[in-house]
N, C-alpha and C positions, 0 to 999 in steps of 0.2 A: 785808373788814370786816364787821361785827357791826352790824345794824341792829334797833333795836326800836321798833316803828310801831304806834302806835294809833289810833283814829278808832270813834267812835262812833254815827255814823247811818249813812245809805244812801246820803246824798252825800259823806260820807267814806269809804266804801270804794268809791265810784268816783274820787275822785279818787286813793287809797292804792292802786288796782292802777294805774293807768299810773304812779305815781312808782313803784312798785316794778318796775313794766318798765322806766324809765327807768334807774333803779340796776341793774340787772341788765347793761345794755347801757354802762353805763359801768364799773362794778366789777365784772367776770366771777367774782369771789369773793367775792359779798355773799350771807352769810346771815340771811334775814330773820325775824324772827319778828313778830306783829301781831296785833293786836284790831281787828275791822271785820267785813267779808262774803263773799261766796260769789266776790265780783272780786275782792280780796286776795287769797285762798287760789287761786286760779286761776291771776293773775300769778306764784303762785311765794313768795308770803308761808306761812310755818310757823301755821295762823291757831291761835292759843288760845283766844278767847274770840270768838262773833258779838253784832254788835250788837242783832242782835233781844232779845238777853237785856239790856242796857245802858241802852233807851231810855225814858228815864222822860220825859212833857213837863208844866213846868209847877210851880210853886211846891208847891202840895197834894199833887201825885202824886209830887215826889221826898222829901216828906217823907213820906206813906206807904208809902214804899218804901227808906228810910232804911237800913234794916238790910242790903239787897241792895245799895244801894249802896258800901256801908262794908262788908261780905265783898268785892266786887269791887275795892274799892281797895286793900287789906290783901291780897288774892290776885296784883294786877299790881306792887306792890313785891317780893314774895318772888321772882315771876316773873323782875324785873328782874335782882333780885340774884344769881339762880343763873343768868341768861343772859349775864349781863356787858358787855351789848353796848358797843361804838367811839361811838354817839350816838342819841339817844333821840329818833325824830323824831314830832312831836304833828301830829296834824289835828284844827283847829279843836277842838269838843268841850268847850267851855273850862271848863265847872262839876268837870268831871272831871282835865281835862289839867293845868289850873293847877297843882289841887293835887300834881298829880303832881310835874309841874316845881320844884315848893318844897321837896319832899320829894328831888328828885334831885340837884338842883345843889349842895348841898352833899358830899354823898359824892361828890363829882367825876366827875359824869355828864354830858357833851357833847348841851345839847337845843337842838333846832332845832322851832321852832312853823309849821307851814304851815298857810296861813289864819288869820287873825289872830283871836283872838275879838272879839266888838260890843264892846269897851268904848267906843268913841265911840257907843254906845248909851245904855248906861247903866254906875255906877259905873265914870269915869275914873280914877280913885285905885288902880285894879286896873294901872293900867300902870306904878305902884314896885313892884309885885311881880314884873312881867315882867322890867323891868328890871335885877332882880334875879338872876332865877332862869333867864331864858334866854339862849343865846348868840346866835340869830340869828331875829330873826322875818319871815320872808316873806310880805308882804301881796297880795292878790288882788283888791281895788280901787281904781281909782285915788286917791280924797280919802282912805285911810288913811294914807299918807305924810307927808301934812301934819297930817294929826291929830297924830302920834306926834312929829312937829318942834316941836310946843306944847310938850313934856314932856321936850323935848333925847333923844329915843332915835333912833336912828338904824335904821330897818329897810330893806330892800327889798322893794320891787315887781315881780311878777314877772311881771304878767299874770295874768288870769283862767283857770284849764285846762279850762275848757269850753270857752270859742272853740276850741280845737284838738279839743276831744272832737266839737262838734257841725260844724266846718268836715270831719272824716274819716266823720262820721252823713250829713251832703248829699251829699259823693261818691259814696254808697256806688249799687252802681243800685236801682232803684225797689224799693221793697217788695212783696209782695201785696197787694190792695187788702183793706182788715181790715172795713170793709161796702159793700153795694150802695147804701146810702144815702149823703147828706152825715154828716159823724162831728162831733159836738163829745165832745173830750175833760174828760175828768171826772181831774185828779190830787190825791185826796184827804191825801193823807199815809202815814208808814208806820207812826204809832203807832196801835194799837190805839183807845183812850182819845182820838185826837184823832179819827178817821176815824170813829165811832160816834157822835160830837156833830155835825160837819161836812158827813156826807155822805147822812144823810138829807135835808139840806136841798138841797145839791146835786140830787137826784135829784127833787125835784118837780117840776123843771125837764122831765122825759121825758116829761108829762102833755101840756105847754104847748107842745112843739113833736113832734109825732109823725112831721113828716116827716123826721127826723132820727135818727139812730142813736148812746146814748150810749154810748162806750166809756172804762173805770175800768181808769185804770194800776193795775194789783193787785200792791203790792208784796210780796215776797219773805216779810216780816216778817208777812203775814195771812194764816190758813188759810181755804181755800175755806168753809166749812162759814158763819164769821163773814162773809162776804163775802155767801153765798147769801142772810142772813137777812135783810141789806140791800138787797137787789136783787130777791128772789124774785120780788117786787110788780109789776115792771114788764117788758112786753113788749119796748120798745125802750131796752133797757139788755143791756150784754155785759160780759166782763171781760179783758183780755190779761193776762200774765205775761212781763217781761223783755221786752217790745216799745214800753218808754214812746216810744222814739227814733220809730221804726215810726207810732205812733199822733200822735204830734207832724207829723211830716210829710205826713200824711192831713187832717190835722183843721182846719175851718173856725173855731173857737173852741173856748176854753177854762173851766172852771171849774176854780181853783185851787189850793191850800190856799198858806198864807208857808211861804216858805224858798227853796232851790235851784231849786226847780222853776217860781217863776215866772219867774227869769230865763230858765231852759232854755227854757221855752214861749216868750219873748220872741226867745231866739234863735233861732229855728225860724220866729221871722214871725205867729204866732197869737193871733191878739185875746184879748184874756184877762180875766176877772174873777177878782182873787182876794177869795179866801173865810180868813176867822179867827172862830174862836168858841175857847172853851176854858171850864172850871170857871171859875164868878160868883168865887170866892178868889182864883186864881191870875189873872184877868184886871183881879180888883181890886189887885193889888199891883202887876202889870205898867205898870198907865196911872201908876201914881207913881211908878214906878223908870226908865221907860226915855223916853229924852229926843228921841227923832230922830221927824220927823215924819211919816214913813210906816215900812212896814212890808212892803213888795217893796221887792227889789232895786231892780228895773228904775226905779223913781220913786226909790229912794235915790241912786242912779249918774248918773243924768237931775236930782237936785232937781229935779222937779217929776211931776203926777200923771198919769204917762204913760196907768198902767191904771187904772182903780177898785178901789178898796179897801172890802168890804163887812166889819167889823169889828164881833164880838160882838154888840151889839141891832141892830144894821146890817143882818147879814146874816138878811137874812128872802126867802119866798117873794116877798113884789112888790116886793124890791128887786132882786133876783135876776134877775126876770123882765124887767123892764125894764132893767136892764143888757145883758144878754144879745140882749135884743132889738134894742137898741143895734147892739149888734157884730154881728147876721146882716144887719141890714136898712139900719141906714145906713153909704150908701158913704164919706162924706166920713170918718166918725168913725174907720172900717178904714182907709184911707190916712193920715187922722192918726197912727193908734198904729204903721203900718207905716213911716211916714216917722221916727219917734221912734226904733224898733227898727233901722234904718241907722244912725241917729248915736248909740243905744247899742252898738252890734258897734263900731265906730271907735272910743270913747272907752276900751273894754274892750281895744283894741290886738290887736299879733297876736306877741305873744312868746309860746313856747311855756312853760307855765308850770310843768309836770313835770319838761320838760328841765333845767329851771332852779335846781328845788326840787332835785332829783338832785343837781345838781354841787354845787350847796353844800352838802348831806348829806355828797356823799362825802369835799366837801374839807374839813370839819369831822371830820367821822370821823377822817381819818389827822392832824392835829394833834396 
């Protein structure tokens, strides 16, 4: 069968290479073609387009960017069309994917959405569209189910594919140890534009605590050189590449950016402050549009404020500081968040969620 897979950040092309190993291992003649990362095209995926070139964040910066994103849409139809693929599988991505989806289902294109987008975020009225234009949407948290029951659509849950990503990251044996020091990890983000507002701030934190060693997941999508210009300053500041898992498993706390990664941090066991700022526009359109009361996972999953969430004017040097302080030095407050993060892995379940997403690709496909 004929798969054509897209995903447009860092944590959709780790989820899109183990569904494309999964595919792989159940349809021995899946050829895949994909938009994502350097683990897509690894897995065995045809990659066409990487997301570093894709990622716009934020209301200002995708309209600044308007025209690159409208050649990129107008470049993955034509794509489409001359690949012809069996079923057109979406990861998350949804400013992008939707459109996609609206634009496929009528020419009678077979799509399946994994990973649901936030519309119980913001703008529910996005799910007559879904409804419309997708055939199967696979949700990865467990209150999305019941969302989509409010609106009579019927999806499945399939488990979270992290549990199984970071349940095969603990087995694995020990790491090297990444400093001689205590390590608080630093996971600023992978856009340009958000990691250049976010993580100066972050890092005045290496002042405030020197017996510690800060190490910054340096994602894929950042050249060293922008990286150096942020960091130069500070003595007890380092940077890995492709060892986030690695650094997780070292690390006595966290500084955060939203999204994927504060859950990962959460399943990993490690105290965490997340950290948000963005453009004064895009952050004022956001507080009117999007409805749900946090903005980590971990405290969405849990309803309630497992981590701290330091938010736009929020997130300043002595709010930071004393967060942070919080999590190195009181014990009870670390057994609270640790005791929280046990009954978030429980709730998140243990279905393999690849496996899952796989079979019903492929049995959509042959339909």
């Amino acid at each position: 069968m004929k798969y054509y897979i897209i995903a447009g950040e860092a944590s959709g092309d780790l989820h899109g290479s183990n569904l494309i190993k999964e595919l792989k291992q159940q349809d021995t003649a899946a050829n895949i073609r994909c938009w994502g990362g350097d683990m897509m095209q690894q897995s065995g995926g045809t990659l066409v387009k990487h997301y570093k070139d894709l990622a716009f964040m934020g209301f200002i910066e995708v309209v600044m960017n308007i025209r690159t994103v409208l050649r990129n849409m107008e470049f993955c139809k034509k794509d489409i069309q001359q690949f012809q693929p069996d079923v057109l599988v979406l990861i998350d991505y949804a400013g992008f994917n939707l459109r996609i989806a609206e634009w496929a289902k009528p020419l009678g294109y077979k799509i399946v959405f994994y990973i649901s987008p936030q519309v119980w975020a913001w703008k529910e009225s996005r799910v007559k569209k879904i409804r419309r234009s997708v055939d199967k949407m696979l949700c990865i948290l467990p209150f999305e189910q019941d969302f989509y029951k409010k609106w009579d659509y019927e999806v499945e849950y399939v488990g979270h594919p992290l549990i199984q990503v970071i349940r095969e990251a603990k087995e694995r044996p020990a790491d090297a140890p990444l400093s001689d020091k205590p390590i608080i990890a630093i996971l600023p983000g992978s856009r340009k534009q958000e990691v250049s507002v976010k993580l100066p701030i972050m890092l005045t934190m290496a002042k405030h605590f020197p017996e510690h060693q800060f190490i910054i997941a340096q994602a894929p999508s950042l050249d060293d050189a922008f990286m150096q210009e942020l960091t130069g300053a500070h003595t007890n500041v380092s940077t890995v590449k492709n060892q986030t898992y690695a650094l997780l498993r070292q690390a006595e706390a966290a500084l955060v950016t939203s999204g994927t990664a504060t859950l990962e941090t959460a399943l990993f066991g490690v105290p965490e402050v997340v950290c948000y700022k963005g453009s004064a526009i895009s952050y004022f359109f956001a507080k009117r549009l999007i409805k749900v009361k946090y903005i980590a996972l971990v405290n969405l999953v849990m309803d309630k404020p497992v981590v701290k969430e330091l938010i736009q004017h929020d997130l300043t040097e002595e709010n930071l500081l004393n967060e942070l302080t919080l999590l190195l030095r009181d014990k009870p407050a670390r057994d609270r968040i640790k005791a929280d993060y046990a009954e978030l892995w429980s709730k998140l379940g243990e279905k393999n969620a690849s496996h899952r997403a796989a079979e019903i690709s492929f049995a959509i496909a042959r339909q």
